[in-house]
C-alpha positions as CSV (number, residue, x, y, z in Angstrom):
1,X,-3.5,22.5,-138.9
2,X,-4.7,19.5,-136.9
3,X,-6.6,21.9,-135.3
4,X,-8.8,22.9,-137.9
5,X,-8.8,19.2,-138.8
6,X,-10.7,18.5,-135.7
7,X,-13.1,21.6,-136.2
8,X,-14.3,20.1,-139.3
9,X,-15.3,16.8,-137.9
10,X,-17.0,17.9,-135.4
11,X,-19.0,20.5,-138.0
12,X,-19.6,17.0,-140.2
13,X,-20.6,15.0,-136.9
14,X,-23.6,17.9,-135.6
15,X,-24.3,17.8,-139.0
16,X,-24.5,14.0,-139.5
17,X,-26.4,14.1,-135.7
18,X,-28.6,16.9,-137.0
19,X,-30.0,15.1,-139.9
20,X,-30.4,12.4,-137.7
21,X,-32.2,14.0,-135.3
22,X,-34.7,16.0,-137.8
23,X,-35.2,12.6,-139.7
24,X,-36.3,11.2,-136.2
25,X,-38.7,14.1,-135.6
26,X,-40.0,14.0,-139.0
27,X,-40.8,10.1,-138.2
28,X,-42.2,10.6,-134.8
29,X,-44.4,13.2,-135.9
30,X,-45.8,10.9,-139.5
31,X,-45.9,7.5,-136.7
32,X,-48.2,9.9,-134.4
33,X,-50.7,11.2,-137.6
34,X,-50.6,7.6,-138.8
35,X,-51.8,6.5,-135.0
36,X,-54.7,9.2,-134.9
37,X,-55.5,7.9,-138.3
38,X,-55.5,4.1,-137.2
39,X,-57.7,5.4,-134.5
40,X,-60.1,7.4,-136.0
41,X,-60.6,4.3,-138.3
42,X,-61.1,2.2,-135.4
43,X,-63.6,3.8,-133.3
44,X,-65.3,4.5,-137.3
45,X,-64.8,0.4,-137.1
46,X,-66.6,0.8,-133.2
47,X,-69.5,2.4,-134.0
48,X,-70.2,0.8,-136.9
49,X,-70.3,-2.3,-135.4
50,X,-72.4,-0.7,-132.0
51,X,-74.7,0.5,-134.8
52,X,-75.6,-3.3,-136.3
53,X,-75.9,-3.9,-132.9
54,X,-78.1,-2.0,-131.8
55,X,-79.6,-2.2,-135.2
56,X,-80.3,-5.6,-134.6
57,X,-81.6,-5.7,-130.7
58,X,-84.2,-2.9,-132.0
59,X,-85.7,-5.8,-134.8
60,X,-85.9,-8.3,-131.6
61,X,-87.7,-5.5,-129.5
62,X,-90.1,-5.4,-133.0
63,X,-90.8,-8.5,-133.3
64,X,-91.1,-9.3,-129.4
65,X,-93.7,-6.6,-129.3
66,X,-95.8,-7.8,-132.4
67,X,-95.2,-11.2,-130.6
68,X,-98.9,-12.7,-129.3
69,X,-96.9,-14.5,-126.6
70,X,-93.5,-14.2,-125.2
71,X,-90.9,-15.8,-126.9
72,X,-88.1,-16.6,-124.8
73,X,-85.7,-17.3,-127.7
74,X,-86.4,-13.8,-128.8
75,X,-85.6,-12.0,-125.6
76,X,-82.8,-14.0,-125.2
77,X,-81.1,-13.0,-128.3
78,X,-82.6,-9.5,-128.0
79,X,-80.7,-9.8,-124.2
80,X,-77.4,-11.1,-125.5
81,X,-76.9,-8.6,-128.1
82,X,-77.4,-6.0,-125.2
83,X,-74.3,-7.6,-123.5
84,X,-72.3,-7.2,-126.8
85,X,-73.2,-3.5,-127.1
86,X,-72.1,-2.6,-123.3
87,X,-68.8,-4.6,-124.7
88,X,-68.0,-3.2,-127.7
89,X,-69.1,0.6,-126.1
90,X,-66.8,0.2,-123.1
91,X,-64.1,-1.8,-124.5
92,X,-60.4,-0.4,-126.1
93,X,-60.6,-0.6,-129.6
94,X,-58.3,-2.5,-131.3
95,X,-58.5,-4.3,-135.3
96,X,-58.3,-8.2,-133.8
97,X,-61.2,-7.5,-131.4
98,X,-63.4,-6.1,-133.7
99,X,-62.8,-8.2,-136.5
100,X,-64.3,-10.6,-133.9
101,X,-67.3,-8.9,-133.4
102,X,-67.6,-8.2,-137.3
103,X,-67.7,-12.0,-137.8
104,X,-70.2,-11.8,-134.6
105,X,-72.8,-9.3,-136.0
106,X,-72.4,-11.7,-139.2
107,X,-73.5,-14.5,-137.0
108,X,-75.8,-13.1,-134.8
109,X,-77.6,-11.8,-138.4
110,X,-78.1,-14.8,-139.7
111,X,-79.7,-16.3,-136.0
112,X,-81.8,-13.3,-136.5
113,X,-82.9,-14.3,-139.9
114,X,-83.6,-17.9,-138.6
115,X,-85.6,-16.7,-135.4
116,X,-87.5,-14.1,-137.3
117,X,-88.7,-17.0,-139.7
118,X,-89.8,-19.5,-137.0
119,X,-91.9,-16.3,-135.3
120,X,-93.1,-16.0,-138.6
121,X,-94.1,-19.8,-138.8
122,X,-95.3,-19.5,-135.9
123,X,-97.6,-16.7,-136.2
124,X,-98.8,-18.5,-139.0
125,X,-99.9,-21.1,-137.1
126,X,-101.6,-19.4,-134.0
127,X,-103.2,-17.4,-137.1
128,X,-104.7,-20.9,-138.6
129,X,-105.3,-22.5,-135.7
130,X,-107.3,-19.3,-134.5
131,X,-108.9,-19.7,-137.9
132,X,-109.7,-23.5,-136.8
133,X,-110.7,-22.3,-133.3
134,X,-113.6,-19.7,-134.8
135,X,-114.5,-21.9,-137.3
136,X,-114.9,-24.9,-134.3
137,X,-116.6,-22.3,-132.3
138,X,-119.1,-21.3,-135.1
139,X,-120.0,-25.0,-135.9
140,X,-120.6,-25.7,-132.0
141,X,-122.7,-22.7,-131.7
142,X,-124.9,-24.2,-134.9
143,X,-124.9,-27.4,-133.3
144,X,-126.0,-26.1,-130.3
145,X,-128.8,-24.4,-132.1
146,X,-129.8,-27.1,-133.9
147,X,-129.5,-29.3,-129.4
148,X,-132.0,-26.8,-128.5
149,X,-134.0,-26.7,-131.5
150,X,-134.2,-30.8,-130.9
151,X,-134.8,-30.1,-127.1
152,X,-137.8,-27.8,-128.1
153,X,-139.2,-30.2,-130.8
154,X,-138.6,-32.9,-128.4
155,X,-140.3,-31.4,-125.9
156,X,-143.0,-30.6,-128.1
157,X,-142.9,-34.2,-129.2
158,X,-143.5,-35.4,-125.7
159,X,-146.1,-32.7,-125.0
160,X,-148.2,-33.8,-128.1
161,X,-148.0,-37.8,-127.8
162,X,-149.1,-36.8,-123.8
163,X,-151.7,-35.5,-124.7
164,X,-152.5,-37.7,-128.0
165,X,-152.2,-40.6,-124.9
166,X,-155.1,-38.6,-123.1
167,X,-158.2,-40.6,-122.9
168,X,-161.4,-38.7,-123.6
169,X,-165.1,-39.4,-122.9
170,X,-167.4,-39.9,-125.7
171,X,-170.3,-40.1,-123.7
172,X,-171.5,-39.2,-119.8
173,X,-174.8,-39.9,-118.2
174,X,-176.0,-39.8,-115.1
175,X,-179.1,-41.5,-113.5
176,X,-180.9,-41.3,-110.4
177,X,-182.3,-45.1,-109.6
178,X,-184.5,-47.0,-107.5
179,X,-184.0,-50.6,-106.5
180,X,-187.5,-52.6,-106.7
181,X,-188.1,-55.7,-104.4
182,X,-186.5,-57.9,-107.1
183,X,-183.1,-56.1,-107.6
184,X,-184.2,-54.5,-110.7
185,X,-183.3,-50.8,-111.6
186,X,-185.7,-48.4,-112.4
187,X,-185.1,-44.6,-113.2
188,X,-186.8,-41.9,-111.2
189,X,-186.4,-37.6,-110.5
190,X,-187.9,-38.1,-107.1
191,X,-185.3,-37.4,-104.4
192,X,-187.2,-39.0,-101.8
193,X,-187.5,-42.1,-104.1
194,X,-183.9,-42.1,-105.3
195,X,-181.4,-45.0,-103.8
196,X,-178.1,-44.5,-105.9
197,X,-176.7,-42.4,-108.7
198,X,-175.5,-44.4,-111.6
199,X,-172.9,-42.8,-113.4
200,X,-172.0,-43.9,-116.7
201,X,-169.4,-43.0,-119.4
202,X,-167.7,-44.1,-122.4
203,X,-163.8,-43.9,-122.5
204,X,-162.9,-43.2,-126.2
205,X,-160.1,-45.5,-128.2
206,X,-156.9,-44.2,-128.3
207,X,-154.4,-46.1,-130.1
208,X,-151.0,-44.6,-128.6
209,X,-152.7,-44.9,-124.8
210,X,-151.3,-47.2,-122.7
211,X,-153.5,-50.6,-122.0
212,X,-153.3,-51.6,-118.7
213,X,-155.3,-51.1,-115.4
214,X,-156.9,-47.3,-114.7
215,X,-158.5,-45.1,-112.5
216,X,-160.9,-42.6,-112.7
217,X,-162.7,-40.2,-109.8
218,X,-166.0,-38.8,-109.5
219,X,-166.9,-36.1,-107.9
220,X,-170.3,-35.5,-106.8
221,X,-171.6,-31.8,-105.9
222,X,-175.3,-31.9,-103.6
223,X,-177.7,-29.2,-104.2
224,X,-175.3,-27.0,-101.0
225,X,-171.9,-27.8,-103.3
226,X,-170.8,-30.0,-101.0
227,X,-169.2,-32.9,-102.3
228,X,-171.2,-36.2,-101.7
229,X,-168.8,-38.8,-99.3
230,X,-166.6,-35.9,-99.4
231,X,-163.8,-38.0,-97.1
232,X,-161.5,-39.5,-100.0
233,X,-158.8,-36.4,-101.7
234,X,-156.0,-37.3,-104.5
235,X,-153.2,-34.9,-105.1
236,X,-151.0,-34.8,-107.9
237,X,-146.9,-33.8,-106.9
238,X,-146.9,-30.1,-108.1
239,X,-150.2,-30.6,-109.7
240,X,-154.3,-30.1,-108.4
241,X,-155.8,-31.7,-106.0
242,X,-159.5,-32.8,-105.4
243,X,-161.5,-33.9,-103.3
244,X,-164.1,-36.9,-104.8
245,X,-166.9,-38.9,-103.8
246,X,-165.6,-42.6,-105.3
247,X,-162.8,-43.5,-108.0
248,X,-163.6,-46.5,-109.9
249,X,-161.3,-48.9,-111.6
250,X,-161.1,-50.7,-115.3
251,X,-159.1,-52.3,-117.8
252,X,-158.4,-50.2,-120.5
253,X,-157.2,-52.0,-123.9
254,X,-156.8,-49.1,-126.7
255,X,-160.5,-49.5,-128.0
256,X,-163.9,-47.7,-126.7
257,X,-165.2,-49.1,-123.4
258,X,-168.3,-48.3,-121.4
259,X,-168.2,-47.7,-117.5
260,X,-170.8,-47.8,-115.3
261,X,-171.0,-47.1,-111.5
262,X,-173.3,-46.6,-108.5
263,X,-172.7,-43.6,-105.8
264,X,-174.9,-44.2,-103.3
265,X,-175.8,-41.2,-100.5
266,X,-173.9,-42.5,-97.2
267,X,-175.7,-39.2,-95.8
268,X,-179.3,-41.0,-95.9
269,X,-182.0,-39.2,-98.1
270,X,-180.9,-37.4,-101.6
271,X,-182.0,-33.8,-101.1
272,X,-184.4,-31.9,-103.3
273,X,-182.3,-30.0,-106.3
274,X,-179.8,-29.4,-108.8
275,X,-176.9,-32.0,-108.9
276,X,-173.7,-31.8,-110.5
277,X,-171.1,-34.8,-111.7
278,X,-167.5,-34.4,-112.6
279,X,-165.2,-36.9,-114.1
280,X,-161.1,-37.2,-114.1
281,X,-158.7,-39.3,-115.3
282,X,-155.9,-40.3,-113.1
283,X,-154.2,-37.1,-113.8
284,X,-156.9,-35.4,-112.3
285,X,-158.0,-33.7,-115.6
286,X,-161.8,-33.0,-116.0
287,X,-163.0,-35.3,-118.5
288,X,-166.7,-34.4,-118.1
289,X,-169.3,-32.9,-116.5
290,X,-173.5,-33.6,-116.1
291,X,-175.8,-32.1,-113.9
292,X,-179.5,-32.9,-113.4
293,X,-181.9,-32.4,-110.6
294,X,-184.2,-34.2,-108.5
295,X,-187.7,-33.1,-107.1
């Protein structure tokens, strides 16, 4: 009797220990779907956060590229949020750590936002002041038009009042004379009777001249072309150069003036033939010319 006693409590006690065990089992094996569950949803959780990541680091590399100039806030957000997706990628996912980096994406969005609008600000401004800079450019190229156009007229200016300042001869004449036995003049076309030339001319008024003390050169030519007294030259710096007979001096005062001078022969005798006189100013410009001849 107490031994079938004893078998029944050991039947109730398996039985007790196999319910035991089965509920155990059935636990075990609901804890490990629950884990792969709680994992799937955390490396869901893992890319989703690599994804706004890398989301993110591809509108830096954007707007770096459409950049005129390097920004070095830009790359060095674009370069941080490379660090957190090596992290995030290579890290053990668990729900603490990436609600962290939730509430970082969160933050590194709204930097984002902020950077994007001082590039934007920015561009805005390179944009006007580009605006300013071709505008500058275009009003310095007018103005430079308008230099040379002053430059030319200028120079045109100068040119004309030059030569407005010219004196000119109004008259030229040129007489051979002999000297009588009481000083007196007397005009004559015999070369063998002839003592000087006398050379006159009449300087025209100019009133934008200069007054003031001038000099004038005559040249004269001898039958042969030779230049009479042909000793005295004049050269102008980068100009002519001549080769005259006498220069001869006044005092010139804006109004019409008659000169008169005397070229003797310092040869001896004037020659039979045709005779030519030349005139220039001080600037070695031809004022005037006469010829005549002697017999």
């Amino acid at each position: 009797m107490a031994e079938t006693k004893n078998n029944n409590g050991l039947k109730v006690l398996a039985g007790i220990l196999g319910v035991i065990l089965l509920g155990t089992i059935i636990y075990a094996v609901n804890l490990y779907q629950d884990s792969k569950k709680n994992e799937a949803i955390l490396l869901k959780e893992k890319e989703l956060v690599v994804e706004d990541l890398t989301s993110l680091k591809s509108e830096y590399d954007k707007a770096i590229m459409e950049s005129n100039q390097t920004n070095e806030e830009l790359v060095a957000a674009r370069d941080n949020i490379a660090k957190y997706i090596d992290s995030v990628s290579g890290m053990k996912a668990d729900l603490a750590t990436l609600s962290r980096y939730r509430q970082q994406v969160g933050v590194l969005k709204k930097e984002r936002e902020e950077l994007l609008r001082q590039v934007d600000s920015l561009k805005q401004s390179n944009t006007l002041i580009a605006m300013q800079r071709d505008s500058t450019f275009v009003e310095l190229e007018k103005q430079n038009v308008f230099n040379d156009s002053l430059v030319v007229q200028n120079t045109q200016l100068a040119d004309a009042v030059q030569r407005g300042s010219a004196l000119n001869l109004t008259g030229f004449v040129v007489d051979a004379v002999r000297e009588r036995n009481n000083g007196t003049l007397r005009s004559t076309t015999s070369a063998k009777r002839t003592d000087r030339l006398k050379v006159c001319f009449t300087v025209a008024d100019n009133v934008i001249a200069e007054a003031g003390d001038r000099e004038f050169y005559i040249e004269v030519l001898d039958p042969n072309g030779n230049v009479m007294g042909g000793t005295n030259s004049k050269t102008m710096e980068e100009g002519p150069s001549i080769t005259y007979t006498k220069n001869t001096n006044f005092f010139y005062e804006n109004a019409a003036l008659d000169v008169c001078d005397y070229i003797s022969n310092y040869a001896g005798e004037f020659q039979k033939g045709n005779y030519m006189v030349n005139v220039y100013d001080d600037g070695l410009k031809l004022l005037g010319t006469s010829k005549f001849e002697l017999n």
